[in-house]
N, C-alpha and C positions, 0 to 999 in steps of 0.2 A: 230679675236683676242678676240673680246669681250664675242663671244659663247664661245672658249674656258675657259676664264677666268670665265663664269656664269656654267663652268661645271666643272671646278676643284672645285670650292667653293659651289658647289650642293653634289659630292663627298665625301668634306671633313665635311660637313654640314651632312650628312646621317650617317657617321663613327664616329663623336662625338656623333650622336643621340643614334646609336649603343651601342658604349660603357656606355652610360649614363643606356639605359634599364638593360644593363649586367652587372651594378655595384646596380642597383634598386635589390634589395630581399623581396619578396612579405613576410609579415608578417601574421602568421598563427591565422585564426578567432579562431579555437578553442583552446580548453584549454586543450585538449588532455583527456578526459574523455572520456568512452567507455558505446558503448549504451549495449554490449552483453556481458556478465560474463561466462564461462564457469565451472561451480559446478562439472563437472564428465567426465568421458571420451562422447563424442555427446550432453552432455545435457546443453544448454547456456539459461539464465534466462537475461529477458529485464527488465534493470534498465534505470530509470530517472536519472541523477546527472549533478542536476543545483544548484547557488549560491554557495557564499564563504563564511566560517567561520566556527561555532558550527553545527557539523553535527545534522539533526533530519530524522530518517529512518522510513520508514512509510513501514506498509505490506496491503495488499488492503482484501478485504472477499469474500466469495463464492456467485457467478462467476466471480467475476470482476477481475480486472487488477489494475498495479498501476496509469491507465488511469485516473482511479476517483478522485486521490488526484490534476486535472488539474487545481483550487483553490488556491488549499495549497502552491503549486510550483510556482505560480505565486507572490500571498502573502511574504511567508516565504524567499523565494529568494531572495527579495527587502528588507528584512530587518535584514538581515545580517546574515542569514545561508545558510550550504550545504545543501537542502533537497536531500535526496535519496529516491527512488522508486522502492522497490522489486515486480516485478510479477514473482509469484510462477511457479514453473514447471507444465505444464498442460494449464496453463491461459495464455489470453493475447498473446500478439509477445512473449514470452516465448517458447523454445521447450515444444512438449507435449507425450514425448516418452513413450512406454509399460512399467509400473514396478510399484511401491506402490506408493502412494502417501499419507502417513500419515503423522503425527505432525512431528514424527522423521526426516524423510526425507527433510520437509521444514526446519524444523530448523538446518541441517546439512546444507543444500542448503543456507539458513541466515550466517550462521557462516562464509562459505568459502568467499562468497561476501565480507563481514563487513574484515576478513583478507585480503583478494586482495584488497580491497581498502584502507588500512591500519587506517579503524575509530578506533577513541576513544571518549570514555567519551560521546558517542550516546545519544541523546532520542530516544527512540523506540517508534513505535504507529503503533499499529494496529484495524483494524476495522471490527466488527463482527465475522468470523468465526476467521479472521487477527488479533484478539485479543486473540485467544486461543492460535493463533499461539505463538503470541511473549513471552502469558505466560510461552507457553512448552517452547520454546526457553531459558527463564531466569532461569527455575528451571534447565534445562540438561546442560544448558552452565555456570551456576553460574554468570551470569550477562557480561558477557564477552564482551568487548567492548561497553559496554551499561552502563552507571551514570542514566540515568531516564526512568521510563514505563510509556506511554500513551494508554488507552483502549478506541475506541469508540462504543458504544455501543456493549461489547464484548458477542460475545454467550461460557460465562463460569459464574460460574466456572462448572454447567455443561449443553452442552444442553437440553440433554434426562430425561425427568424424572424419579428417582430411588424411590427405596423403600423407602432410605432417605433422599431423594430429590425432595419433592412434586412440585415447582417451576418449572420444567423440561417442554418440551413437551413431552407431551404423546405417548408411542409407536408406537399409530395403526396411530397416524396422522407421526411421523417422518417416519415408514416404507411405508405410502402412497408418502411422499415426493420423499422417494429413488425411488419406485416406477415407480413414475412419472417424475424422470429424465432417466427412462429408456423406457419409454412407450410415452412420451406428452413433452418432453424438451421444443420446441418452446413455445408450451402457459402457460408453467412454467413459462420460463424467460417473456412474456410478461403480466403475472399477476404481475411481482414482482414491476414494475412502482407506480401502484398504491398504494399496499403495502406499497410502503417503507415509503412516507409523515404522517406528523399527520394526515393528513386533504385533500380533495383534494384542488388544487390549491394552495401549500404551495412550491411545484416546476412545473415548467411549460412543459407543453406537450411535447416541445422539450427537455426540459433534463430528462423524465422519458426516450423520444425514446434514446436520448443517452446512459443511464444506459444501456438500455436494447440492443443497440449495441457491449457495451464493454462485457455483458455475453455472447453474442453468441457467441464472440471469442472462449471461453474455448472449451476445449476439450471435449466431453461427457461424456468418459471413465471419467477422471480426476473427472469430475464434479459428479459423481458416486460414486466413491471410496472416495473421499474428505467427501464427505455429510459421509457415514458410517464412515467414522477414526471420524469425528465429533462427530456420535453419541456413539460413542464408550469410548468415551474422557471422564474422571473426573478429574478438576482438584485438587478437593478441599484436596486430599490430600499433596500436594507439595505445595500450596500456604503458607503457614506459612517459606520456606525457602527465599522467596522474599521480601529480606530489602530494598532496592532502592524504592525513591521514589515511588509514582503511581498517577496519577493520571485518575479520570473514570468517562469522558466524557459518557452522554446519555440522551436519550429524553424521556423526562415521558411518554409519548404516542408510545411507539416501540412497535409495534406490530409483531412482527419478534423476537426480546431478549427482551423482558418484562424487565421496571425497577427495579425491583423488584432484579434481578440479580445483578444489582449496587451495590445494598441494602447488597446480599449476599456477594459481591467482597468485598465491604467494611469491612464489622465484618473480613474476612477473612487476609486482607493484611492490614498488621501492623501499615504502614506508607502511608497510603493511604488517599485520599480527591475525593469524589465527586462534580464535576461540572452538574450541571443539565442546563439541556436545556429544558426550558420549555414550548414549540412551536414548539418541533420537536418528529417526530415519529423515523424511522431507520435513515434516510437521515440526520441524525443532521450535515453530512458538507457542506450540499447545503441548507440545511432547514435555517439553521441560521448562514449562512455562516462568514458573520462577528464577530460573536463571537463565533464562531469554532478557526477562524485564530487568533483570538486576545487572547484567553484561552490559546491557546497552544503555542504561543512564548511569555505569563504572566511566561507557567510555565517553559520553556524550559530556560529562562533565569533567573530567581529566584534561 
């Protein structure tokens, strides 16, 4: 009698457990954000989109990914924005499919992102080659989804030097560059570690190997074609259409976009302010990282 009674109530003990897990509904960790964008028919571009609030969208520079801003998204996330993270088609977890890869194309590639994700009222920032980018991007889109521009040490308004644009690099060093992403890629990308600092020892051995992991992602083609749309690029003619804010992040000592180009961005755009980083060469978001992050949600929220 008693087994029975210890097994009807084992039974009926299993069948409330039962019903208790099948009334439990597991509550979803995410937030339903998507790591993959798709821009074109095959062609899906890898965004970051972490933190809540005032979006600030960042575009990363040649060759990198939006890996590099791994800082900023830790930062900025914690203090009350949505950072987002475009990597360009070609770079990064990005597909890297046959076809152009000029300013046009990325910032058609920007546009559709920023409407699928229905931003507004953005800060935009981009860095180095990702500073030309977002330029094109404000003169062709008329500021579209974007209230502020951030440049960090942007290679504009142009890179190549012209007849009247002494500031430039010089052509026989840019066409050795192309060159040499066609002939030597690998000890390209691992000269550019040391490059990128004022100084050596201003970033640490492991984070130049990391830079120089996130270039290798890139695509070669891409990395090719990118460099020549670059050098191809002027933009000092359309920069007087850009009223929105600016502000133009850069390191006295870049050796990569000479300050000096700062200097030029400035006279150029209207409503513009130089922050200088005076301890930093290219690297100014790892160089002087704390006041990278703390500059830019000064100006993001002003």
């Amino acid at each position: 009698m008693k087994n029975i009674s210890f097994t009807i109530a084992f039974l009926v003990s299993l069948f409330a457990n039962s019903l208790i897990a099948q009334n439990i509904k597991r509550q979803p960790a995410a937030y339903g954000r998507t790591e993959f964008i798709e821009v074109e028919k095959n062609v899906k571009l890898h965004i970051t989109d972490i933190g809540m609030g005032q979006p600030i969208v960042l575009i990363h520079g040649w060759p990198l990914s939006d890996a590099m801003y791994e800082y900023q998204y830790q930062y900025l996330s914690r203090k009350g924005f949505r950072v987002i993270g475009i990597t360009l088609r070609g770079f990064g977890k990005s597909d890297k499919p046959y076809g152009k890869y000029d300013f046009d194309v990325f910032s058609d590639d920007i546009k559709v992102v920023l409407e699928k994700l229905n931003i507004k009222d953005a800060v935009l920032g981009g860095f180095s080659m990702g500073g030309a980018v977002v330029l094109h991007y404000i003169t062709k889109y008329n500021s579209a989804h974007v209230s502020k521009l951030a440049l960090f040490g942007a290679a504009a308004p142009s890179w190549k030097q012209r007849t009247d644009f002494p500031n430039g690099i010089p052509e026989d060093v840019v066409n050795g560059l192309i060159q040499s992403t066609m002939t030597n890629r690998q000890d390209l990308i691992a000269g550019f570690g040391a490059g990128f600092p004022a100084k050596e020892g201003n970033i640490s051995k492991n984070m130049e190997k990391w830079l120089e992991n996130i270039n290798l992602e890139a695509s070669p083609f891409a990395i090719t074609e990118s460099i020549i749309a670059l050098s191809n690029l002027d933009l000092r003619p359309v920069l007087s259409k850009i009223t929105i804010p600016v502000a133009i992040f850069h390191g006295i000592y870049d050796k990569n976009c000479p300050y000096i180009w700062a200097e030029d961005l400035n006279k150029s755009l209207k409503n513009s302010t130089i922050i200088k980083f005076e301890n930093s060469g290219h690297a100014l978001f790892v160089e002087e990282m704390e006041k990278f992050n703390t500059e830019l949600e000064k100006f993001a929220t002003n």
